[in-house]
Structures are given as C-alpha cells and as structure tokens.
MARBA-628869 format. One line per field, with one value per atom (N, C-alpha, C): x, y negated, z negated; atom name. Coordinates in pm, 1 decimal. Example, Ala and Ser with C-alpha at 12.3 -4.5 7.8 and 13.67 -1.06 7.14 Angstrom:
BEGIN
x <- c(1319.0,1230.0,1320.0,1285.0,1367.0,1290.0)
y <- c(569.0,450.0,330.0,225.0,106.0,-3.0)
z <- c(-780.0,-780.0,-780.0,-708.0,-714.0,-787.0)
atom <- c(N,CA,C,N,CA,C)
//
This chain:
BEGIN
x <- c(-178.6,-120.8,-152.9,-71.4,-38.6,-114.7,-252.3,-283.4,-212.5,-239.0,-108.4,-209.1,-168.2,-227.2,-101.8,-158.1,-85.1,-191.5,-73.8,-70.7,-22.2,-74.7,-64.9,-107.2,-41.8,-77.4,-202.6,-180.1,-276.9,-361.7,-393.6,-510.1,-423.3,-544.7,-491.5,-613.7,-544.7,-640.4,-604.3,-659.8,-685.2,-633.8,-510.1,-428.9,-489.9,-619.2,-659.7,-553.6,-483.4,-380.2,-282.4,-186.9,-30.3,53.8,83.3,261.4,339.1,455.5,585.6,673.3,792.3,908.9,1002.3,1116.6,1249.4,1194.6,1094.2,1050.9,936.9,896.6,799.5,684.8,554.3,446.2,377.5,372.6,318.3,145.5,89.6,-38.0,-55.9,-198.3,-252.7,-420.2,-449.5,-590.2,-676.3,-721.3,-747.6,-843.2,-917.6,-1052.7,-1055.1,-1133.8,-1142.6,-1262.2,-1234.4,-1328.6,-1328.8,-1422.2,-1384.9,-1297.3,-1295.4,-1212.4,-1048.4,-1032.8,-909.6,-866.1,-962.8,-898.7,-876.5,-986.6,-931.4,-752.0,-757.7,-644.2,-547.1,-528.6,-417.8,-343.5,-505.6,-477.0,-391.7,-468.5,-396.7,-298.8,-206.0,-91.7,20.9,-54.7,24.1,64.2,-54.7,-62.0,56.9,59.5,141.8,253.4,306.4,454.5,492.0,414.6,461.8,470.9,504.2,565.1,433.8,389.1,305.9,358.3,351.6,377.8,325.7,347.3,321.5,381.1,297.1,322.0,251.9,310.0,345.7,431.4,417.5,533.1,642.3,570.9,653.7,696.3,624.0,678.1,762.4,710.4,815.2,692.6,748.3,689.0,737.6,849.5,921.2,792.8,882.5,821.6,815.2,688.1,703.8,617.6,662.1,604.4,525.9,412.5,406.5,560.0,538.1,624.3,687.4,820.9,824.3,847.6,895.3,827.1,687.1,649.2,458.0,425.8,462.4,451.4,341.8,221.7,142.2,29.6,49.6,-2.5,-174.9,-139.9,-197.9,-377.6,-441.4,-577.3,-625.3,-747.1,-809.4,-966.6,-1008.2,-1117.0,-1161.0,-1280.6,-1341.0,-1459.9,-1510.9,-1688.8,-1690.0,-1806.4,-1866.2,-1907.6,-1885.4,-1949.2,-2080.7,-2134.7,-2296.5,-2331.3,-2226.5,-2256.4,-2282.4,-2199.0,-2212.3,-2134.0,-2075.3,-1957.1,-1851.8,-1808.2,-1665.2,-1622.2,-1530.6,-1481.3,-1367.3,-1399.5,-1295.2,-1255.8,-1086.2,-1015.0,-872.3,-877.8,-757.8,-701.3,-552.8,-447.4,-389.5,-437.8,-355.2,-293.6,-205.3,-108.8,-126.1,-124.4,-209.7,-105.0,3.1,56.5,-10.5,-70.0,-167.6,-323.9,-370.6,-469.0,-393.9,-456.2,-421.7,-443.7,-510.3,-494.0,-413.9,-285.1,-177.3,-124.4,-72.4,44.1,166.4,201.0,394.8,377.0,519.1,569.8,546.0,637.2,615.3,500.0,456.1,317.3,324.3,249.7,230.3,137.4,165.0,66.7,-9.2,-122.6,-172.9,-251.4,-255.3,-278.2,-390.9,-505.1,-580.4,-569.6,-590.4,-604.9,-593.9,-739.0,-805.5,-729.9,-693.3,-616.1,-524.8,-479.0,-352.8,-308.1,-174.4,-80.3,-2.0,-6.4,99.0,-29.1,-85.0,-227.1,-251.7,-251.5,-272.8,-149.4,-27.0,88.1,117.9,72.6,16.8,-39.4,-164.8,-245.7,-183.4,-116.3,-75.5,62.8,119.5,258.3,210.4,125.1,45.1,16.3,-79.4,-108.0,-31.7,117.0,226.6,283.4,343.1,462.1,396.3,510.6,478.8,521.3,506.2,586.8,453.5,440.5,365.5,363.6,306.1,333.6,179.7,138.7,65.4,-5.5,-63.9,-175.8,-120.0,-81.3,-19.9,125.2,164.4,299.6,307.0,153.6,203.1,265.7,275.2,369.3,481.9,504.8,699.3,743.8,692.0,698.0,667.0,615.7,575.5,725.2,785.8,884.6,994.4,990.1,1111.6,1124.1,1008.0,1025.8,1055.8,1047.1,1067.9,1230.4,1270.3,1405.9,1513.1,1419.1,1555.6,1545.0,1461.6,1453.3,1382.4,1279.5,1158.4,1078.7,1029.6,963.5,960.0,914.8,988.6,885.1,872.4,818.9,787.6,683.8,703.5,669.5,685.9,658.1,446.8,427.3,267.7,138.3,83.7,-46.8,-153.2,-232.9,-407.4,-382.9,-269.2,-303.8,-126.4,-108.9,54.2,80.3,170.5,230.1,341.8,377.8,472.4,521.1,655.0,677.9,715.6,669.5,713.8,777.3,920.1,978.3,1025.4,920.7,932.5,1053.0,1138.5,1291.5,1271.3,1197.5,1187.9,1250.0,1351.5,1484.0,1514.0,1544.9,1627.8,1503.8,1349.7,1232.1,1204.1,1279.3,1230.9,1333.7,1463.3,1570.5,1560.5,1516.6,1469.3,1331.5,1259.7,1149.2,1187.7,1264.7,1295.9,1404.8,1511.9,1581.5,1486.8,1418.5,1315.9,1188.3,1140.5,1076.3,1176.5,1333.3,1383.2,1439.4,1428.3,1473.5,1350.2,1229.5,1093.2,1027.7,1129.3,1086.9,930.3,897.6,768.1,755.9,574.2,570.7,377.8,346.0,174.3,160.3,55.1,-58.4,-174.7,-176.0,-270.9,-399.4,-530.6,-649.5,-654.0,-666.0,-724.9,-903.1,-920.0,-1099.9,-1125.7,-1251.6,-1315.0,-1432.7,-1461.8,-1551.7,-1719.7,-1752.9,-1889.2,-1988.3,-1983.4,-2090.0,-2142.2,-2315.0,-2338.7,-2278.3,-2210.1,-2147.1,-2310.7,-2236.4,-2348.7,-2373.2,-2462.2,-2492.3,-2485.7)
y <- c(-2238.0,-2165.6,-2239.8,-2232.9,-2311.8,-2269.0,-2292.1,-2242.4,-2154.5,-2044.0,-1981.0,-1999.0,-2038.7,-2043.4,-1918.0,-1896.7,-1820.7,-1884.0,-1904.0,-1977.0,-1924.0,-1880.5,-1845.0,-1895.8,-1958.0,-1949.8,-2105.6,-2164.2,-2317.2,-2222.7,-2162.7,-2094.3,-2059.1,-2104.2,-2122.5,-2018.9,-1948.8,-1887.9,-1890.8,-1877.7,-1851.7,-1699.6,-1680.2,-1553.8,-1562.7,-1433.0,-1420.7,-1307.9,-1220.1,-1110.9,-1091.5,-1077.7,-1016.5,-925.1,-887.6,-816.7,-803.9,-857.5,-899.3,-861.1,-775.3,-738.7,-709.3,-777.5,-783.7,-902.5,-969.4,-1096.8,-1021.8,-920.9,-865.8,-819.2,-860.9,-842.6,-653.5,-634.2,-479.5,-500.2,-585.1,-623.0,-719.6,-781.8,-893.7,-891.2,-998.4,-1021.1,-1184.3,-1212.2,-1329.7,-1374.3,-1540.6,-1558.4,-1712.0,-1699.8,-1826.9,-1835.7,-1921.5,-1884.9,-1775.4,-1676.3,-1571.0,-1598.3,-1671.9,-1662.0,-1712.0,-1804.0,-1772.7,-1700.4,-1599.3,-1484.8,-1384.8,-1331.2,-1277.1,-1284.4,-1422.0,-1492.0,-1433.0,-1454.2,-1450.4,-1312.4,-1216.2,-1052.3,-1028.8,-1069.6,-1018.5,-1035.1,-1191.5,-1245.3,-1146.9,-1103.4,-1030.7,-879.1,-830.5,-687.7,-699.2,-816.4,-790.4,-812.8,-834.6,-900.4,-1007.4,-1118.1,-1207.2,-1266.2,-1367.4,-1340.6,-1454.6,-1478.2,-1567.2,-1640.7,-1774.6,-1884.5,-1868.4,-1786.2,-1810.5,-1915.0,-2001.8,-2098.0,-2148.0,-2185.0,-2228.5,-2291.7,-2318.1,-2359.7,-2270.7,-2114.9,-2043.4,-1978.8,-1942.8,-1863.5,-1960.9,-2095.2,-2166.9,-2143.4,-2171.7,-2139.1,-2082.4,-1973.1,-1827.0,-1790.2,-1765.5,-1658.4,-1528.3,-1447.4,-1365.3,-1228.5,-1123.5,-1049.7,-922.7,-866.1,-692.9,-654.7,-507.6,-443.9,-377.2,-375.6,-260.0,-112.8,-67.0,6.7,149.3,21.8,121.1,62.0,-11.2,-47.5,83.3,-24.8,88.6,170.7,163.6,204.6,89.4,-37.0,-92.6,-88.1,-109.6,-105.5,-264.3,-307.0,-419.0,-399.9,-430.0,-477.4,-631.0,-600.1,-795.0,-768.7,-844.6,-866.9,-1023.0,-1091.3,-1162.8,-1215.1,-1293.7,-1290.5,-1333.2,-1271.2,-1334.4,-1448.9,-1590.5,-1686.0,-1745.5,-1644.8,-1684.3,-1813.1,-1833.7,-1926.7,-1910.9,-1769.6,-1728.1,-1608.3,-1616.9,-1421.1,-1361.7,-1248.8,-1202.7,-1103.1,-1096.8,-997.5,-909.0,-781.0,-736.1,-616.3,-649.4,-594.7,-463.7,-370.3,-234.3,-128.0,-102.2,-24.3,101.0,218.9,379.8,427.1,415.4,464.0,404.2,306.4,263.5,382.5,447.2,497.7,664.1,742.5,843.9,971.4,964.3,1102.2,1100.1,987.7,934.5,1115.1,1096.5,1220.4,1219.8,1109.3,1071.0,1109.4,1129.4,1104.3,998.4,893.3,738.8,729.8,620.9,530.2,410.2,362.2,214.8,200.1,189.1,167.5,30.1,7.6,-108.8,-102.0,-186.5,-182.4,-254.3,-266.8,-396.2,-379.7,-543.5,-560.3,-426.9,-393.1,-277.6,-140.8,-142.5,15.7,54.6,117.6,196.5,251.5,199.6,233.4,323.7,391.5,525.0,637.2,624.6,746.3,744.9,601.8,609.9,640.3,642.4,685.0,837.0,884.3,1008.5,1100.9,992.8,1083.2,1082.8,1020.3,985.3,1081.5,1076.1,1170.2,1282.1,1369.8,1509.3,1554.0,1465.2,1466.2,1491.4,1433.3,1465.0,1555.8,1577.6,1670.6,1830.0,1928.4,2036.5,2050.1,2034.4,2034.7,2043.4,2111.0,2164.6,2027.3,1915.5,1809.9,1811.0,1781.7,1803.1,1652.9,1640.8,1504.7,1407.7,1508.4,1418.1,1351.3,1396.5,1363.6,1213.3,1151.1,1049.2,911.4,893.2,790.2,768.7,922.6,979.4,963.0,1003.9,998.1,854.5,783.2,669.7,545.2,551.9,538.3,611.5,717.1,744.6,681.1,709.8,606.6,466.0,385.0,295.6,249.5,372.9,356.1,396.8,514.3,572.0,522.8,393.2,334.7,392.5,518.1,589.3,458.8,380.5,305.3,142.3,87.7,-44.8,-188.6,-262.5,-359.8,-485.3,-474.6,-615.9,-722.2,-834.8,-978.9,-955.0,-984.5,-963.7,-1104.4,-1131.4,-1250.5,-1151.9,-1173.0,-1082.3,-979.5,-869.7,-748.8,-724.8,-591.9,-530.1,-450.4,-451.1,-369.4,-315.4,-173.6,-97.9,32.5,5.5,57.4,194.3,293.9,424.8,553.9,547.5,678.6,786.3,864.5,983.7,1066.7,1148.2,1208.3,1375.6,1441.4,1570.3,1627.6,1684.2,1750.8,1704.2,1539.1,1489.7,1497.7,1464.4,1452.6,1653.7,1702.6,1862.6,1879.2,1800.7,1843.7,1758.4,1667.5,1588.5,1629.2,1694.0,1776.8,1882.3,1942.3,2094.8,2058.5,1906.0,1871.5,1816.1,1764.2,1714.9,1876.5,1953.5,2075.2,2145.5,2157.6,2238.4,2149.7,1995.7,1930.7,1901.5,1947.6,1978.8,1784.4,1693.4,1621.0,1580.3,1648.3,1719.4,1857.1,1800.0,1990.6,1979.2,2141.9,2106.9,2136.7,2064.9,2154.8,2202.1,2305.7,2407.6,2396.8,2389.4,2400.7,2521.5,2536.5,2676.3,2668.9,2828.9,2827.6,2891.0,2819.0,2898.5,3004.7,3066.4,3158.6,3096.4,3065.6,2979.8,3088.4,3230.5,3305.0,3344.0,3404.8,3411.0,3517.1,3563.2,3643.2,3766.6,3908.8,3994.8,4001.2,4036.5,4034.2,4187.7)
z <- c(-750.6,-638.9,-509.4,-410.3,-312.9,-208.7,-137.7,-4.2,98.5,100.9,216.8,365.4,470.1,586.5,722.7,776.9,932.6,1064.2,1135.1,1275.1,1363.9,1460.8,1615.9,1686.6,1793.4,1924.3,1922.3,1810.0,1814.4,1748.0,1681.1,1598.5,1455.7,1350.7,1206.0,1099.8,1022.0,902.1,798.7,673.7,564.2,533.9,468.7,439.8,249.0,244.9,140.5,72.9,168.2,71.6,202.1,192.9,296.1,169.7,246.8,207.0,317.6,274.9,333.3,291.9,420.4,350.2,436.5,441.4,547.5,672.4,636.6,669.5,794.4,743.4,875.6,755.5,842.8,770.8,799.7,645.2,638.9,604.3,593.6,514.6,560.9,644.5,617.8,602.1,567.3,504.7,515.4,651.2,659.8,732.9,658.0,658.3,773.5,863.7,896.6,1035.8,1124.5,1243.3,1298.4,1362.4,1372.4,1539.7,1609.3,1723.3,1688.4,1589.8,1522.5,1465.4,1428.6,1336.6,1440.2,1535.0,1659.3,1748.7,1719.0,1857.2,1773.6,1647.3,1532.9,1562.9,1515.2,1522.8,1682.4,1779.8,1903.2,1946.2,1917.6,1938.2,1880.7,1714.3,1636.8,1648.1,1743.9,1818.6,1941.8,2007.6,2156.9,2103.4,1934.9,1885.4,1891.6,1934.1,1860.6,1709.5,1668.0,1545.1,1526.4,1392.1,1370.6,1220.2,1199.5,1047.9,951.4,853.5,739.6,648.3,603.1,565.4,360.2,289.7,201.2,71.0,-5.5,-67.9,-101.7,-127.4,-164.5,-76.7,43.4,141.8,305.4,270.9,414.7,491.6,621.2,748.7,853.4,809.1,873.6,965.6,1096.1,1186.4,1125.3,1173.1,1098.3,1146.7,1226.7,1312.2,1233.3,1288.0,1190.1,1240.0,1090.3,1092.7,1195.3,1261.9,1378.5,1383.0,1225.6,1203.8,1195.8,1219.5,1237.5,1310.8,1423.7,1559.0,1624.8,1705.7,1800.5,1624.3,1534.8,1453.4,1357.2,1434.0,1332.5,1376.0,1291.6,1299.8,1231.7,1268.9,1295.8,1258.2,1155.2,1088.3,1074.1,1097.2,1098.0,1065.1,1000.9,994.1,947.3,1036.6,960.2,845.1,745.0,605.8,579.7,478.3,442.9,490.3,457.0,442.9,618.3,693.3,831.5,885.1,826.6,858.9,833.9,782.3,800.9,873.1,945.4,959.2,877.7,826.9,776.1,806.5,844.6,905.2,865.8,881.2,838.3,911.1,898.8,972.0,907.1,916.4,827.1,869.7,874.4,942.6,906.4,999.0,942.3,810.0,793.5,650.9,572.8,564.2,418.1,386.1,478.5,484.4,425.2,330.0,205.3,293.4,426.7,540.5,631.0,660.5,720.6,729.3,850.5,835.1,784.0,830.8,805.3,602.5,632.1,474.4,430.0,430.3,427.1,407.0,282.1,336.7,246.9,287.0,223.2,123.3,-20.8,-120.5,-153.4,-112.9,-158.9,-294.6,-362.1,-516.2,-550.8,-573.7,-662.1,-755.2,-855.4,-976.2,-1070.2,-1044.6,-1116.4,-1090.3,-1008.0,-981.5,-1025.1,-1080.0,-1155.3,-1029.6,-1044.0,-942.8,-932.8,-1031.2,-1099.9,-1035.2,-1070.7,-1067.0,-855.8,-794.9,-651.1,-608.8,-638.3,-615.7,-612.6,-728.3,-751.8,-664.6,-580.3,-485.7,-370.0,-343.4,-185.9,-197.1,-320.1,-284.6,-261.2,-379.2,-390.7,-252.1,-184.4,-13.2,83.3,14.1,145.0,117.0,-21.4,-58.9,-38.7,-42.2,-66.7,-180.7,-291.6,-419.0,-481.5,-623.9,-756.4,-857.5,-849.7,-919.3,-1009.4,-1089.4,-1180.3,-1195.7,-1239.3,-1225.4,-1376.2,-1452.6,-1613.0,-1592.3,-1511.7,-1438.7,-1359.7,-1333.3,-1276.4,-1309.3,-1407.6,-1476.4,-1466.5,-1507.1,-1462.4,-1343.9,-1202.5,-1072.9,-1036.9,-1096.5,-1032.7,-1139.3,-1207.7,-1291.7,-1236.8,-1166.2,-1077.9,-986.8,-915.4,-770.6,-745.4,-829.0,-884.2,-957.4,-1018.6,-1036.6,-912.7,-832.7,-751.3,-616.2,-615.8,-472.4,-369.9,-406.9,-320.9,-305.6,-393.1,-419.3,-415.5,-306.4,-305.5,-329.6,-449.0,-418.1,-292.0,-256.2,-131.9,-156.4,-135.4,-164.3,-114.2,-193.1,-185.2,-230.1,-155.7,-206.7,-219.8,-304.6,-350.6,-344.9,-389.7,-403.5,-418.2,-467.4,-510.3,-385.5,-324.8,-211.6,-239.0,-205.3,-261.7,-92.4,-44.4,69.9,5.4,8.2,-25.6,42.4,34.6,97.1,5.3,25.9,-67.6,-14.6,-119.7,-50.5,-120.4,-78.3,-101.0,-164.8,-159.9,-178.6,-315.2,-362.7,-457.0,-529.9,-515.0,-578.2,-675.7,-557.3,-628.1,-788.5,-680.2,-790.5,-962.7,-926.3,-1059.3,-1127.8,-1040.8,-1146.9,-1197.4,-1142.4,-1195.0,-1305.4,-1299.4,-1410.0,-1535.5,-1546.4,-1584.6,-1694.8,-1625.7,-1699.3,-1731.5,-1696.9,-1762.6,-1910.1,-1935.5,-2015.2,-2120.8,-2040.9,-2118.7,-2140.7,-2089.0,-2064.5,-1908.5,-1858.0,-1809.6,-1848.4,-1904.8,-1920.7,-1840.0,-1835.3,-1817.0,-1916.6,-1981.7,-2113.5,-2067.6,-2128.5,-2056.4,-2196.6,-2215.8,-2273.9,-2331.5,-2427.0,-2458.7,-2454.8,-2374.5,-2328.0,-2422.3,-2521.8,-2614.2,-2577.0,-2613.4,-2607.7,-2701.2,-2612.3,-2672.1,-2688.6,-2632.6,-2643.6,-2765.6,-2812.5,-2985.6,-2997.6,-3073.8,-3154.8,-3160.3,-3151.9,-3170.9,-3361.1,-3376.1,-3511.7,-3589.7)
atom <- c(N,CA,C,N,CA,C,N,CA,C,N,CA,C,N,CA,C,N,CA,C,N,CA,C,N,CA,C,N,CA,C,N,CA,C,N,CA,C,N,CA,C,N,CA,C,N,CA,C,N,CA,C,N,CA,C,N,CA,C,N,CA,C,N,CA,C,N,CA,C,N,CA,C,N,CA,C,N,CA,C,N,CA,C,N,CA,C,N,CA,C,N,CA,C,N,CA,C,N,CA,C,N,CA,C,N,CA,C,N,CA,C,N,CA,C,N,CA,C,N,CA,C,N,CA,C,N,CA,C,N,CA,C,N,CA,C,N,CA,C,N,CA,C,N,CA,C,N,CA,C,N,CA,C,N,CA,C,N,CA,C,N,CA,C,N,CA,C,N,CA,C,N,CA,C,N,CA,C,N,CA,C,N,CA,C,N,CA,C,N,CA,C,N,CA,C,N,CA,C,N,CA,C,N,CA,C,N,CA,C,N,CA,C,N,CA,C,N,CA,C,N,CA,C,N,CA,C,N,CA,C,N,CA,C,N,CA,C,N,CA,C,N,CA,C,N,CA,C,N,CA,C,N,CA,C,N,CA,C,N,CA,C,N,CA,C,N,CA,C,N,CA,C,N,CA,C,N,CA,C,N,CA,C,N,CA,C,N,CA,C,N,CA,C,N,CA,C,N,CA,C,N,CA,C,N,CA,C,N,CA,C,N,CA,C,N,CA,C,N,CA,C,N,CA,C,N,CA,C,N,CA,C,N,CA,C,N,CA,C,N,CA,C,N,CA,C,N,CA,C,N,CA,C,N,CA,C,N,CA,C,N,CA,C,N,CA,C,N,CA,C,N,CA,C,N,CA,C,N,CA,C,N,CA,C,N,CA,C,N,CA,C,N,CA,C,N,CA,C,N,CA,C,N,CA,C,N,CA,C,N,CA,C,N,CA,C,N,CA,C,N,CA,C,N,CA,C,N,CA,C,N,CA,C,N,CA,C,N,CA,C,N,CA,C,N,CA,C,N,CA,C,N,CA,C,N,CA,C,N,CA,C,N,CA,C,N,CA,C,N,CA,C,N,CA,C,N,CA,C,N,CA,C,N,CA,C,N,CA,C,N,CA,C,N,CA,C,N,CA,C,N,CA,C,N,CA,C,N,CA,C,N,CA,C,N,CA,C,N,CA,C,N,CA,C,N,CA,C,N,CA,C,N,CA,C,N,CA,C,N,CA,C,N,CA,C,N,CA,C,N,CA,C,N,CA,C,N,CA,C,N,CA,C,N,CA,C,N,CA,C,N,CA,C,N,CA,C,N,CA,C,N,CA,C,N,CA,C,N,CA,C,N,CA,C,N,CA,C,N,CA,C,N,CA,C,N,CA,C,N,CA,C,N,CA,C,N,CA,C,N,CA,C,N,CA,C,N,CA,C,N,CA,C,N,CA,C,N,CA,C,N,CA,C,N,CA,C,N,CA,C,N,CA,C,N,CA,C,N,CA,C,N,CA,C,N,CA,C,N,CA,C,N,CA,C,N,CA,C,N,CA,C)
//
C-alpha cells in the first residue's frame, strides 16, 4: 500500500485513516510534526481545501465536508515516543450523543458494524427496533441507500441517512411477513419446590 500524505499551506502529514466522499473529507487521522499537524487542521477549519495524495487517491483538492461545516472537533496529543503528533478531525455526527438524525459511522477492524449501526439508529429513531434485528437493518440500509459506503484508509466509513417513515414501513412489512420476529425467554421458576 502506497503512503497517503495531506498538504497544506507548505505543511505535510502522515494520513494514518480518512474517509472521503463526493471528494470532501468526512474523517481524518494524521501523524507528523505537531506544528504541521496543527497548520493542516486550521487551514482545513477556515475551508481551505488541502492534497491528498497517493497512487490511489491523486492529489485532488480536497476540503471537510460542508455539510457538517462549523461542527468539526480537533484532537491531538503527543506520542510516547515524543517525536510525533497525532491528530484528528471528527465531525459531531460521528459521536453516538449527536442530535441530528444523520450520522457518520466509523468502523474498526474489530467492530461489527451491523451491531454499531444498531446503536446509533436505536439513539435516534423513535421506532421499537429490537437488538436481534441488527443484521436486517444494517442489510437494509445498505440496500435502500440509508446507508452509504465512503472511500476510507485505516478504518470503514459509512454516511448514514436514516428515512423514518419508509424504515417503519419495512419493519412492520417485515414482522407481519414474520421475517423479523422477538424471541422472548421463558423464566423458570428456580425456587425449592415445598415438600
């Protein structure tokens, strides 16, 4: 895999994860001096557009989203080693106490994406959706265009517009086709039996 680097303003970093989509960045994640990683973030806050650059991605201008404009937040720390900074750009729909409908799913490796999809819809919707259900919902969204893959480095990005209305009408088509159902436990009675 090809080094991805971003450039602003004569200042260059190390892009450890992005997501990209309609050529505007929803995600970034990047390591380098910390006053280049600074210059990068701020250029990218006032709108200008900054280079992402590699084999696979070119070296397109390439601005945050406008979108979630005025929304983004800015993390940095230092690393152990003390010779790097590492910094990231996250826009408040990625965070699971967001108000909006909309949000932005970020994914690692390890995470099941059906199940965090799950939590973040549950959070917004007013709808009765059940926790065994998330496979199905996350397989809808996915088919009916709620759900949108983004061009992504170090991690899965998924733009999500949940549609209420058509989301109710396909569950209620769905339990009445018994293709979703809940299963309910039966509670035993553990107490000793009188003698």
């Amino acid at each position: 895999m090809d080094l991805l680097t971003i450039r602003a303003g004569g200042f260059t970093a190390t892009v450890d994860g992005c997501a990209r989509g309609g050529n505007e960045l929803w995600f970034l994640s990047m390591l380098g001096h910390q006053q280049a990683v600074r210059a990068i973030w701020a250029r990218l806050v006032k709108g200008e557009a900054a280079f992402l650059s590699s084999t696979e991605l070119g070296g397109e201008p390439t601005p945050l989203a406008r979108e979630v404009w005025g929304t983004w937040r800015f993390t940095g720390m230092r690393l152990p080693s003390g010779s790097a900074y590492h910094g990231m750009l996250i826009p408040e729909i990625a965070a699971y106490a967001a108000d909006r409908l909309d949000f932005l799913l970020l994914v690692r490796e390890q995470d099941d994406a059906a199940q965090l999809h799950f939590r973040f819809l549950a959070r917004r919707l007013d709808l009765p959706l059940h926790p065994s259900w998330a496979e199905w919902l996350w397989r809808r969204g996915l088919g009916s265009g709620d759900v949108e893959q983004l061009e992504s480095v170090g991690l899965q990005a998924y733009r999500c517009r949940p549609q209420p209305e058509a989301l109710r009408a396909d569950i209620s088509d769905a339990v009445r086709r018994r293709a979703l159902v809940v299963e309910t436990t039966a509670v035993t009675d553990t107490r000793p039996k009188a003698a």
